[in-house]
C-alpha positions, -999 to +999 in steps of 0.1 A: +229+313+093+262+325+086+273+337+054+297+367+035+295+399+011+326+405-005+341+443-002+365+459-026+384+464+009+381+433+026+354+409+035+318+417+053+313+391+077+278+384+090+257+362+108+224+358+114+216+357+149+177+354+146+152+355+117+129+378+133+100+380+102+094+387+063+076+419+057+074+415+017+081+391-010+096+404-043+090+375-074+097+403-100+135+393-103+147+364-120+148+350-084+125+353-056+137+377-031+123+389+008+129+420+027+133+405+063+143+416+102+165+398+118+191+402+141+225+401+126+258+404+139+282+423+116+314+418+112+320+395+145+300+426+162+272+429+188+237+416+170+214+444+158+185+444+147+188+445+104+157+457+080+172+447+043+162+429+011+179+391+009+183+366-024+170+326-008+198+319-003+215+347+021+247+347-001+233+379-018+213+410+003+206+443-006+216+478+010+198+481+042+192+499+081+208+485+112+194+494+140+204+489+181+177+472+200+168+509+216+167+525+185+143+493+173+123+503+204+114+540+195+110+524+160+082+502+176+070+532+197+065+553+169+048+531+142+028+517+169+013+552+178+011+562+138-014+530+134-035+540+167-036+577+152-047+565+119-071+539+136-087+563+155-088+588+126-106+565+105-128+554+136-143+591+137-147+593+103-172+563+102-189+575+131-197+607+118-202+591+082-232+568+098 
């Protein structure tokens, strides 16, 4: 998927390498509207992995987080150990509940 942003400067290319997932759906605008990952490639750049809100069309997106694939990994790393934490917080609270 390939599409532009228009600048005051210039024009923002992009392309989307690879629609990686939606994590929310937004149907309070007059148009439906999804914050995805994906893995875009800015301006004719490397790919990176790209957290933003986009319109259904991809012509429109919102202010987002770009992120290299190492950075994405430490991402990973660090929510992943947040939801064992909380899992095993809440797993000793039912224990000692019971």
């Amino acid at each position: 998927m390939t599409g532009n942003n228009r600048n005051n400067n210039g024009e923002i290319t992009f392309e989307i390498v690879e629609h990686i997932g939606v994590i929310d759906v937004m149907d309070n605008r007059e148009e439906k509207w999804t914050k995805e990952v994906n893995l875009v490639a800015w301006n004719g750049g490397k790919p990176k992995i790209d957290i933003r809100d986009w319109n259904a069309t991809h012509e429109r997106m919102s202010r987002g987080i770009t992120l290299t694939e190492e950075q994405g990994e430490k991402l990973v790393k660090a929510l992943g150990q947040r939801m064992l934490d909380k899992q095993k917080a809440r797993s000793e609270r039912d224990s000692y509940e019971r």
